[in-house]
C-alpha positions in Angstrom: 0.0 0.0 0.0 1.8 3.5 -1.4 0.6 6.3 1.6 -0.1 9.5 -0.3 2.7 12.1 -0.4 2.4 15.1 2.0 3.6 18.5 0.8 6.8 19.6 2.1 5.6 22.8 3.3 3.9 21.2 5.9 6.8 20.2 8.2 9.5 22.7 7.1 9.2 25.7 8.7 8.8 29.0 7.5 11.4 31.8 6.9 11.1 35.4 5.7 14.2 38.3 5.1 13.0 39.8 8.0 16.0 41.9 7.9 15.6 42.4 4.0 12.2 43.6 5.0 13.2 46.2 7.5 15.7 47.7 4.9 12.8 48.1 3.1 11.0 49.8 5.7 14.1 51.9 6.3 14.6 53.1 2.9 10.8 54.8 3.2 12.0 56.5 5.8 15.2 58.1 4.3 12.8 59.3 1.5 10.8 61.0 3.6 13.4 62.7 5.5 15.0 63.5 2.4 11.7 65.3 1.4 11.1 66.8 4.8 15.4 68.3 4.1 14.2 69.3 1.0 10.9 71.7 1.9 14.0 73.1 5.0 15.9 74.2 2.4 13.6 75.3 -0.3 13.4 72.8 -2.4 10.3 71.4 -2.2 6.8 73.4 -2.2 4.9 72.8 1.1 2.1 71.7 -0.2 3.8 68.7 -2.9 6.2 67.8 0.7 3.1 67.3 2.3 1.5 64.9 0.0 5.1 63.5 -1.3 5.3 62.9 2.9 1.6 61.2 3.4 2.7 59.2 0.8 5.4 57.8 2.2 3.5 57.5 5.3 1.0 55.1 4.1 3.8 53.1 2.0 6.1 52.9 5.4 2.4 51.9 7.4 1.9 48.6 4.9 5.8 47.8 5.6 5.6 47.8 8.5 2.7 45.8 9.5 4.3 43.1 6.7 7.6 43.2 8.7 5.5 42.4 11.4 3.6 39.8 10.2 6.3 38.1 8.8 8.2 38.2 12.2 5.4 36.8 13.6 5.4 33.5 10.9 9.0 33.2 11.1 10.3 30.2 12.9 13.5 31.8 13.7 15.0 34.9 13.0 18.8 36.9 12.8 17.8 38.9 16.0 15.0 38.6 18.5 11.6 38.9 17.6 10.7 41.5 20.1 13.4 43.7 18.7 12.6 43.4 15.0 8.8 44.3 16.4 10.3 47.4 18.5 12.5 48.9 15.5 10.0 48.6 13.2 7.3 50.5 15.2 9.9 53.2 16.2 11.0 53.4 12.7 7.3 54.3 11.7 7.3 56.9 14.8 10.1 58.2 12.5 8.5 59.0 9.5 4.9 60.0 12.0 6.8 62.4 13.6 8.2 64.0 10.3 4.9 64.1 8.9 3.4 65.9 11.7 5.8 68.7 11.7 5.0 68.8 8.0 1.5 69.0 8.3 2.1 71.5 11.5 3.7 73.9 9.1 1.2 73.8 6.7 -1.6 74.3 8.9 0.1 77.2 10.0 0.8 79.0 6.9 0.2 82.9 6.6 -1.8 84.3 3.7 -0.9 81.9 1.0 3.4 81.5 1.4 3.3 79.7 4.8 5.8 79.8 7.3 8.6 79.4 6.0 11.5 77.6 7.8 13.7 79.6 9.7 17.5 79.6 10.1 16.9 77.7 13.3 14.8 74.9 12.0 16.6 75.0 9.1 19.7 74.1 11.3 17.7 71.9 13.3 16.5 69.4 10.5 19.9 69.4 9.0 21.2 68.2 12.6 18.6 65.5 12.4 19.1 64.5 9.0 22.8 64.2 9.9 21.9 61.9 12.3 20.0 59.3 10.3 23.1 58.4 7.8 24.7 56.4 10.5 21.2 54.9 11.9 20.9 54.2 8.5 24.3 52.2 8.6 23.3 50.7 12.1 20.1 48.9 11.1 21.7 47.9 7.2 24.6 46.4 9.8 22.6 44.1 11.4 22.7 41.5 13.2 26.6 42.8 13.3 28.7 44.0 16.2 29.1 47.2 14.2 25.6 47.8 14.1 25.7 48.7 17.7 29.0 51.4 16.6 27.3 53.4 14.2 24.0 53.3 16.2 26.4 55.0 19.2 27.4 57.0 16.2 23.6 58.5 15.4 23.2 59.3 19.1 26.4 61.3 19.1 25.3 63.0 15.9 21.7 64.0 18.1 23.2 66.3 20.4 24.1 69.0 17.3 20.5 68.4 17.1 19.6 69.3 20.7 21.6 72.8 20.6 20.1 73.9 17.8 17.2 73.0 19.4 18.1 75.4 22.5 19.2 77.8 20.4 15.7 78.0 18.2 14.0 78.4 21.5 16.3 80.9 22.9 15.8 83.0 20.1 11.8 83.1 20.4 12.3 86.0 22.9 13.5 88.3 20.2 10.7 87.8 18.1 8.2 90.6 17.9 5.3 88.7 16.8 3.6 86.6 19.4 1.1 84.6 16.6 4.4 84.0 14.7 6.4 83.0 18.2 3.6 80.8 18.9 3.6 78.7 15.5 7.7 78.7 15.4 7.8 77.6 19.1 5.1 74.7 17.8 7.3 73.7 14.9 10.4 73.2 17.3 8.1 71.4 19.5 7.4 69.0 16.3 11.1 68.6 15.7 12.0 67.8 18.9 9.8 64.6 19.0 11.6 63.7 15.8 14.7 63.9 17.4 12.7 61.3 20.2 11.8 59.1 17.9 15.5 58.7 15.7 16.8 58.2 19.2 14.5 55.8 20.2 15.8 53.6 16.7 19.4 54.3 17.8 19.1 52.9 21.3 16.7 49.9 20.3 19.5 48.9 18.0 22.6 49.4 20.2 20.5 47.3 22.7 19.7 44.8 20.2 23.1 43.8 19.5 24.2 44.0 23.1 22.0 41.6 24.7 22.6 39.1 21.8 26.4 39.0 22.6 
């Protein structure tokens, strides 16, 4: 008596590029940074950054929640799961925060120009932008000892960010218009959290590699 044959993909289990897949996830939210660098400087329209940014939003949303899933599947995978779980969420706080500042500015436009960025947000987002090249280089090392040097790397890089934050904020006393003092003061407010959230990545991954040693 011939028993019938059983498909293989019953017993073998499952594996996904989970790492392939946060890559993925990561390169959606260089692009939107790079957009959000590009309205700083003048180079993109407010309105086209902020639909180029919701864009990127929704595209980064389905990534992640595929990264997730396929984590979830996976039988094994290069790092823990919990991490995979925790950089993909922050890396979508990432690309939230950046759209909100976006979508702050925009809301707060005057007449039909906007508020435009300032020399001190201007600095600001540059500083953050900096940062993100070696977070970049930290997650695209993983699961690798280095990972956890260039995420050190992106924190150092943060604290630019933080005095240009002080010095935006210092500099709200000499302006003259209190509606204007009260939208700038919002827009650092916005940045600030996206400074949170790239150090939030940067730890996640130091700590990552860390406890796997």
């Amino acid at each position: 008596m011939r028993w019938p044959r059983l498909p293989t993909s019953w017993f073998l289990p499952r594996t996904f590029d989970v790492l392939g897949m946060l890559r993925a996830q990561l390169v959606l939210v260089e692009q939107g940074m790079g957009v959000l660098n590009g309205w700083a400087h003048g180079e993109v329209a407010i309105d086209d950054a902020v639909a180029e940014l919701r864009g990127v939003a929704e595209a980064e949303h389905v990534a992640r929640r595929e990264l997730h899933h396929a984590v979830r599947d996976s039988f094994s995978t290069p790092i823990e799961a919990e991490d995979l779980f925790e950089l993909g969420e922050r890396l979508g706080e990432i690309t939230e925060a950046g759209y909100a500042l976006i979508r702050e500015s925009e809301l707060s436009r005057s007449g039909e120009t906007g508020l435009a960025p300032d020399p001190f947000l201007v600095e600001l987002l540059d500083a953050l932008a900096a940062a993100v090249v070696p977070l970049s280089e930290a997650l695209r090392a993983l699961p690798g000892a280095a990972a956890a040097t260039y995420a050190d790397r992106a924190i150092e890089a943060l604290s630019a960010a933080e005095h240009a934050y002080r010095a935006a904020v210092a500099d709200l006393e000499n302006e003259p218009d209190v509606r204007r003092e009260l939208r700038r003061r919002e827009l650092y407010r916005r940045a600030e959290h996206l400074h949170a959230a790239i150090l939030r990545v940067a730890r996640r991954t130091g700590y990552s590699v860390y406890k796997s040693r």
